[in-house]
C-alpha positions in Angstrom: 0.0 0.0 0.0 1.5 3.1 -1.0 1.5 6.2 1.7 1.0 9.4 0.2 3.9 11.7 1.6 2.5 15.2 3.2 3.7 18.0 2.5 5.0 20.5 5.4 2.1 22.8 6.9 1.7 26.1 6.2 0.0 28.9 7.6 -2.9 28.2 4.9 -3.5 24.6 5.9 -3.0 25.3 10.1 -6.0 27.9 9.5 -8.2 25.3 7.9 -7.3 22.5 10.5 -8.5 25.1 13.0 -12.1 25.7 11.1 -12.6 22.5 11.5 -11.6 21.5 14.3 -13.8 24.3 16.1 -16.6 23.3 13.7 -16.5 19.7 15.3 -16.6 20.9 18.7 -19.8 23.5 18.1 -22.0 21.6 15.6 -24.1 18.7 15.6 -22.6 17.4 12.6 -20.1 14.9 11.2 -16.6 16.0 9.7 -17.9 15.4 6.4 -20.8 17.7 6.9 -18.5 20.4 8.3 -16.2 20.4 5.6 -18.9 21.3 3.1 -21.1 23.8 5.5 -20.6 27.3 5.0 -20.0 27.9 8.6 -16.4 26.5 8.2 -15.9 29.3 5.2 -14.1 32.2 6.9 -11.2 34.9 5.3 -8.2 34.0 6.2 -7.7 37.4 8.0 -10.6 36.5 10.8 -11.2 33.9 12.6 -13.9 33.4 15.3 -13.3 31.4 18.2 -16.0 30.5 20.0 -14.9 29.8 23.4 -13.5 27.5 25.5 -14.0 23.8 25.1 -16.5 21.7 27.1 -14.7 19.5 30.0 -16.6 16.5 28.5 -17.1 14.4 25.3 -20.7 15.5 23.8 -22.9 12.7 23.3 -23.0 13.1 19.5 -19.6 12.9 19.2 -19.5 9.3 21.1 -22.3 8.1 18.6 -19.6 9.4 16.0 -16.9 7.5 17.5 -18.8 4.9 17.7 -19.6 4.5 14.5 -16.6 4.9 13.0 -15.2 1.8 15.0 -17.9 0.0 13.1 -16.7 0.7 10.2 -12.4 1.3 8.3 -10.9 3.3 11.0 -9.5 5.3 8.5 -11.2 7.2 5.6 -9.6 7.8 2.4 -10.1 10.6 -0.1 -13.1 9.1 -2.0 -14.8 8.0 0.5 -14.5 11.9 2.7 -14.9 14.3 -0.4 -14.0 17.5 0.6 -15.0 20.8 -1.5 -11.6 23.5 -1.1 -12.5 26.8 0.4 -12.6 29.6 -2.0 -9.2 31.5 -1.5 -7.8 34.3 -2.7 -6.7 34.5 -6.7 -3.3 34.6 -5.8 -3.5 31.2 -3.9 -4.6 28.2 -6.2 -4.6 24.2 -4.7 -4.5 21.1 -7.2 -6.9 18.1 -6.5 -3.9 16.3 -5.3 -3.2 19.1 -2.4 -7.0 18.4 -1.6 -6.8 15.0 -1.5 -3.4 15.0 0.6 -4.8 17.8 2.8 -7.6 16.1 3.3 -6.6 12.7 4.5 -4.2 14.6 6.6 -6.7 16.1 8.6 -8.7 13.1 9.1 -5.4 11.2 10.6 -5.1 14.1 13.3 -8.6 14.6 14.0 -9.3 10.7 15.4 -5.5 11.1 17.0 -6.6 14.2 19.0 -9.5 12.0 19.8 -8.0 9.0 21.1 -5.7 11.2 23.1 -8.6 13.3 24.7 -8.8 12.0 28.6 -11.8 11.2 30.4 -12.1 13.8 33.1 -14.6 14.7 35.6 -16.6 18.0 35.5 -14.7 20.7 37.0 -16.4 24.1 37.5 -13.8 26.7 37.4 -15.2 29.5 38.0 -13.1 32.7 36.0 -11.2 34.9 37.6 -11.5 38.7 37.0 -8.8 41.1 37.4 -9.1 44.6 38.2 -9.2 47.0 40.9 -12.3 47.5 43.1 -14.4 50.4 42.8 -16.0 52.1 45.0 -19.3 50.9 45.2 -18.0 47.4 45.6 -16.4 46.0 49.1 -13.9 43.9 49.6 -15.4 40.3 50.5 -13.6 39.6 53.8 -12.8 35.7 54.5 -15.5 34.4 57.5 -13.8 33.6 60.7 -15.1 30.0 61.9 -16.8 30.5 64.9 -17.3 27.5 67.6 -20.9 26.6 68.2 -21.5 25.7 71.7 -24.2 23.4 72.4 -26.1 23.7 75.8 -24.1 20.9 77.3 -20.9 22.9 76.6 -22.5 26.4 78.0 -23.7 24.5 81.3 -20.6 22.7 81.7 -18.5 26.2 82.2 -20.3 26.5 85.5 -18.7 25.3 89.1 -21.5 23.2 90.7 -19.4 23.9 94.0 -20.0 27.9 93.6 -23.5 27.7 93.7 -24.0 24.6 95.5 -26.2 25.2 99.1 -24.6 24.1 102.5 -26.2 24.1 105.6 -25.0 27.0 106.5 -26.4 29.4 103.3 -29.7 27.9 102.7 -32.3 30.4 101.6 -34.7 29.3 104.5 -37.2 32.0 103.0 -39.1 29.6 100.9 -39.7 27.0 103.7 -42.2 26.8 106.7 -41.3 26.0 109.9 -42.4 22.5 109.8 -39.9 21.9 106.6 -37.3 23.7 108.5 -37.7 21.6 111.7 -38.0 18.7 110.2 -34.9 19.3 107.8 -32.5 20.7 110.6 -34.4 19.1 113.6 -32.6 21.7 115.9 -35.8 22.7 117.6 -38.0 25.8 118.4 -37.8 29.0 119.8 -40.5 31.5 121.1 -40.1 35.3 121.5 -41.9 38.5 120.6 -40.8 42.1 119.7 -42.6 45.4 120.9 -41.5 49.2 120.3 -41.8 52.1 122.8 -42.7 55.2 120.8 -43.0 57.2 123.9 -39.4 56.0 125.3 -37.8 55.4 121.7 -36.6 52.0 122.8 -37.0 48.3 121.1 -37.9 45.3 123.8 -37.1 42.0 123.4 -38.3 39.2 125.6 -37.5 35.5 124.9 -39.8 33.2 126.7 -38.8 29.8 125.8 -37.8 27.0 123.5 -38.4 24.2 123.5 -37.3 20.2 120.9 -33.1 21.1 121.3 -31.1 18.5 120.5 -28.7 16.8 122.8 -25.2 18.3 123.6 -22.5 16.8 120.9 -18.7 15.9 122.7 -16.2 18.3 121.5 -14.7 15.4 119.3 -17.9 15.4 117.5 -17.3 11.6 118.1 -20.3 10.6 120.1 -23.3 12.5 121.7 -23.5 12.9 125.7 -26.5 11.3 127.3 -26.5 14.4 129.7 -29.2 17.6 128.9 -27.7 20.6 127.0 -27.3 24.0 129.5 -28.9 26.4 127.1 -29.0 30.4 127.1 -30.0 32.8 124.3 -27.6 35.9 123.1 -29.4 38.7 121.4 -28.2 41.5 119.1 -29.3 43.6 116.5 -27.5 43.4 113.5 -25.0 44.8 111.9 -24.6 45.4 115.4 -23.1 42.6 117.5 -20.9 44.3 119.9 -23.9 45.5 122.2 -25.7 42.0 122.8 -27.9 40.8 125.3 -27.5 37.5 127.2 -30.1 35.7 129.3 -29.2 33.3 131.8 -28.3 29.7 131.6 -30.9 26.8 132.2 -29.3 24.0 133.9 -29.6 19.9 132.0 -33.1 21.0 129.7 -33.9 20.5 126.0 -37.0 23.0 127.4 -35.6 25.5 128.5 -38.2 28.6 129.7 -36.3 32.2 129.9 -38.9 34.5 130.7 -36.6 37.3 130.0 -36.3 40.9 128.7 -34.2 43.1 127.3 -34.3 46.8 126.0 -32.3 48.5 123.0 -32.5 51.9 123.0 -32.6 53.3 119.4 -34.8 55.5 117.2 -38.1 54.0 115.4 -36.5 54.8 111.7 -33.0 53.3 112.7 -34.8 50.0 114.3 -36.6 49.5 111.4 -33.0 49.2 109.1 -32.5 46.5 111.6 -32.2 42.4 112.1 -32.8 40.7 115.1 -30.4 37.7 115.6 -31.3 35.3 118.6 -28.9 32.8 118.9 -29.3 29.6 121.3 -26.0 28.5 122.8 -24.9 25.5 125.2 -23.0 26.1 128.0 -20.2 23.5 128.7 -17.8 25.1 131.3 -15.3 22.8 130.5 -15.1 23.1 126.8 -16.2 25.9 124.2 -19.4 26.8 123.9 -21.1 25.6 121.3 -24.0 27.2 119.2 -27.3 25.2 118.6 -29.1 27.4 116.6 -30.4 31.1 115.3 -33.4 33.1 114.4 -32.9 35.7 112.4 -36.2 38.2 111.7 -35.6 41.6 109.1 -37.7 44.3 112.0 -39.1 46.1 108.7 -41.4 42.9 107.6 -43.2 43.1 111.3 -45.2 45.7 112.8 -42.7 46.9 115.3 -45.4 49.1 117.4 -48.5 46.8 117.2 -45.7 43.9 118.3 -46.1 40.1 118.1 -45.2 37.2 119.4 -43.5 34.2 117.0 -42.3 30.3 117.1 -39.5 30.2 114.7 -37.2 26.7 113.8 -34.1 27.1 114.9 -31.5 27.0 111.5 -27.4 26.3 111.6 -25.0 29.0 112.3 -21.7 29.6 110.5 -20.4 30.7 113.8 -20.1 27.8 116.0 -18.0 29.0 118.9 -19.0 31.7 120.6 -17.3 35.0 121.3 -15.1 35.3 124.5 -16.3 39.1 124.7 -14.8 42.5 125.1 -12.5 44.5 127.1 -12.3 48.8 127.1 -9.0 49.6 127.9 -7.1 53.1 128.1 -3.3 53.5 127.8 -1.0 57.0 128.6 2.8 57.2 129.0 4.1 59.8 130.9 8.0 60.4 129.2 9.4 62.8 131.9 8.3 60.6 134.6 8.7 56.8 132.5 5.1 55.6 133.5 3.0 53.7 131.6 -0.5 54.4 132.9 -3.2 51.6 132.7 -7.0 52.2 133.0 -9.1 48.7 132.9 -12.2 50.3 132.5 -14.9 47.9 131.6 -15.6 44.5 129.8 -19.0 42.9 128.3 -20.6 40.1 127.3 -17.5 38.1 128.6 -18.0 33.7 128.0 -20.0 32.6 131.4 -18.1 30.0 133.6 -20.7 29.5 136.1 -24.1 28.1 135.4 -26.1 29.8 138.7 -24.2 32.9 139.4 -22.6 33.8 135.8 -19.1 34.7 136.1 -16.5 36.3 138.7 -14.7 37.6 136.5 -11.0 39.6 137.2 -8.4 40.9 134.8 -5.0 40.4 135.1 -2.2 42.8 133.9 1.7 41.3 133.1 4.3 43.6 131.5 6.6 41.8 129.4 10.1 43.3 128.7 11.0 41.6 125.5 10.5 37.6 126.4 11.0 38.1 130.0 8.6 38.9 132.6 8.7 42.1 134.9 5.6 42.8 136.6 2.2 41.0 137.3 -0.9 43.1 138.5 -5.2 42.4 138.8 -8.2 43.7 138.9 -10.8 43.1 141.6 -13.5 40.3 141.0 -17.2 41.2 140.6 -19.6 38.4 141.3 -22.6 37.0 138.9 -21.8 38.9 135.9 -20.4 39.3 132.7 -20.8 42.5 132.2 -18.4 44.0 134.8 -17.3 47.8 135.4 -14.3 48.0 137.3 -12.8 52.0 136.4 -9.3 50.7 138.3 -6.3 52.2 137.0 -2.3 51.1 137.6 0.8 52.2 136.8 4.2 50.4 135.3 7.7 52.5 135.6 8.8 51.8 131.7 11.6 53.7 130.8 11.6 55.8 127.4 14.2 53.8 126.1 12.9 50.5 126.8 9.0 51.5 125.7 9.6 49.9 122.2 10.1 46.5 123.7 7.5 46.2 125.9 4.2 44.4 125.9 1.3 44.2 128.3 -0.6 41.3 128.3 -4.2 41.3 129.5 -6.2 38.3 130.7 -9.4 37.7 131.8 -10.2 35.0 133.9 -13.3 33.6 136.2 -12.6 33.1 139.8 -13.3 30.4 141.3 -13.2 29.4 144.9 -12.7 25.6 144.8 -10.6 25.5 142.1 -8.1 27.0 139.6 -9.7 30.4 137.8 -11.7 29.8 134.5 -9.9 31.4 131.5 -12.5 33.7 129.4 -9.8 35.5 126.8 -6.5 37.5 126.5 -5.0 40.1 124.5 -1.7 41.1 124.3 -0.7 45.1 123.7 3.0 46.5 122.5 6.0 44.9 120.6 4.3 41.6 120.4 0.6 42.4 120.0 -1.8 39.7 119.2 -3.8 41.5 116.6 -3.9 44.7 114.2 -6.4 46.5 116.6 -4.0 46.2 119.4 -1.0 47.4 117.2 -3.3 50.1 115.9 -4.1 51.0 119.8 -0.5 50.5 121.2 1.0 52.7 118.1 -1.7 56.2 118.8 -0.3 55.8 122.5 3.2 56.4 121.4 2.1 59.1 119.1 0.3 61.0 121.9 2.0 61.1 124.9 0.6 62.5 127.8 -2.9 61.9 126.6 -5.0 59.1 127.4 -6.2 56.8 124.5 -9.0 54.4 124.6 -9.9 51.8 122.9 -11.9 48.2 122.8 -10.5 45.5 121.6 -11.6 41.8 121.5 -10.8 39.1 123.1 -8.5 36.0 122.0 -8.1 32.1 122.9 -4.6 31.2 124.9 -4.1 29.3 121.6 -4.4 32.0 119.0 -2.4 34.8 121.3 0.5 32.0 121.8 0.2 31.2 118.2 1.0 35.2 117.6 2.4 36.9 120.3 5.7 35.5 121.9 5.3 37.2 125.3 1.8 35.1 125.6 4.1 32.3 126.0 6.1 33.9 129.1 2.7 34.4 131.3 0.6 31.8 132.7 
């Protein structure tokens, strides 16, 4: 079989292959139809293209292929008779050009075919270049966001913050029956009544009554002995001038029968709270706290009065405060004498269940870590609310003032045996506390002038914990 040889292209022939060739692509018709349309007949100067290629193989051009593979896989010049675009006069072509132009372009047409790959759909979107104007803006990228489901926003919260102990229950939203019931710490009955002639508040607890059993200060097991019960009222935010009833001896009943009088305007009581806290007495342990009642005096009729049986709820504070002692302090430079005054104490930790207390104070001056002088008070009997207005007198030289301390205790006497410690505080180089530092530093800022001051008192534990010169008294 002979091969006709083909001539090299030229910029004629490369033109025609691309007329066709776009032809193919944009119409629904075989080669051979293409070749003779009009459509294909353009100058040689323009040439249309009409766009980009489809990604896939139209379906009329797989029947084509198809169809071809049925029959000679490659066409010949008879059997594909192309008609030669008109050209210019200047360019002439000989029916063998046609023929060997012809079978040419049938060769590389089904070879561009074969190699064309099978690819997926792709949609590329085209990409426009310029600058913005000013009606457009910028698309900024979107910043991906975490979505938190209600299990993640619940989960941020501490269970332990807002959890409820015994101790901060809202007890507002609960009768006394739930209350009693919950805490089982018993009942106590009181009422209220205001003066508006004599501008003064009266409280009078009668009785309570379902207390629980005293509790060993282990907290190991309960005592099978009755609780020693007494009642401490105060008017909040005001706790330093309390009252105290007295102490009922082995009774979970205990009946008071008791008054007491605040003296303070209508307006100002009505600001007020009224905390009534029942205690047990244990003289040779702390005292421990049972219970309170707490009543806001604006939701009650404070003139008309009433009387009230109110559950007894925990307390935060369980041991009870030792009490308070009003001191006054002067040095005297020229002479060296450091001037005492023990004026008065109240609301001091009973040691006796009948009488109360006997309570004394006793004075040590401390000179560095040794001890120099030891001096007391007289004892007043059946009370814890004692006045004594004694003053003494240490010789302190100016030299040696910065290094000393004064250590005051407060004890209970007792008759038929050692004295009952209340509390202690400790005043000068080694104080116990910021109030006494505060109180020992004004009297070395004004001498000459006496300087009051109350201050409250300690455990032997905490002051030797503190204060070094604690440890060098008894």
């Amino acid at each position: 079989m002979a091969y006709i040889q083909l001539e090299p292209l030229n910029k004629g022939f490369l033109s025609r292959i691309s007329d066709v060739l776009l032809c193919r692509w944009t119409c629904h018709r075989c080669c051979q139809k293409c070749c003779e349309s009009s459509c294909c007949q353009s100058s040689e100067d323009e040439v249309e293209i009409l766009g980009p290629f489809p990604a896939q193989t139209p379906p009329w051009l797989m029947a084509s292929r198809s169809s071809d593979k049925d029959g000679d896989s490659v066409h010949t010049a008879s059997e594909v008779p192309l008609t030669p675009r008109t050209s210019s006069p200047d360019r002439r072509c000989s029916s063998s050009d046609t023929s060997k132009s012809t079978h040419s372009l049938t060769r590389r047409i089904s070879s561009l075919e074969s190699r064309r790959p099978s690819s997926p759909l792709i949609d590329i979107k085209p990409i426009e270049f310029g600058v913005l104007s000013a009606k457009k803006e910028p698309i900024q990228p979107s910043v991906l966001r975490r979505t938190y489901t209600p299990d993640d926003y619940f989960r941020k919260f501490e269970p332990r913050l807002y959890s409820l102990d015994s101790n901060s229950d809202d007890v507002d939203f609960l009768t006394d029956e739930e209350i009693l019931s919950k805490y089982q710490l018993g009942m106590l009955h009181f009422s209220t009544q205001y003066d508006l002639l004599h501008n003064h508040l009266t409280v009078r607890v009668i009785e309570a009554r379902d207390l629980p059993p005293p509790i060993s200060h282990d907290g190991s097991r309960q005592d099978m002995a009755h609780s020693n019960p007494y009642v401490k009222i105060c008017l909040l935010p005001d706790q330093k001038n309390s009252k105290q009833t007295g102490v009922k001896r082995k009774t979970q009943k205990p009946v008071f029968e008791e008054r007491y009088t605040f003296e303070i305007p209508f307006l100002e009581a009505q600001r007020r709270t009224l905390l009534l806290t029942v205690v047990d007495f244990d003289k040779f342990s702390r005292h421990c706290v049972i219970g309170k009642v707490s009543v806001p005096l604006c939701e009650v009729d404070l003139v008309k009065g009433g009387h009230w049986w109110k559950a007894l709820i925990p307390s935060s504070q369980n041991e009870v405060e030792l009490g308070e002692l009003l001191l006054s302090l002067n040095y005297l430079p020229s002479a060296g004498r450091l001037n005492v005054d023990v004026i008065r104490a109240k609301q001091l930790l009973q040691t006796d269940v009948s009488q109360g207390s006997d309570p004394f104070v006793k004075i040590q001056l401390v000179h560095g870590l040794k001890l120099v002088k030891t001096k007391k008070t007289s004892f007043l009997r059946g009370t814890i609310d004692p006045f004594y207005n004694e003053s003494f007198s240490f010789k302190v030289p100016q030299e040696e003032l910065e290094n000393a301390s004064l250590v005051f205790t407060v004890f209970g006497h007792n008759m038929k045996s050692s004295n009952d410690f209340i509390g202690r505080i400790v005043i000068g180089q080694y104080s116990s506390g910021p109030s006494e530092s505060n109180h020992w530093r004004r009297m070395l800022n004004t001498h000459r002038t006496a300087v009051e001051q109350w201050h409250s008192l300690r455990s032997r534990a905490e002051c030797d914990r503190v204060s070094p010169a604690s440890l060098e008294v008894t």
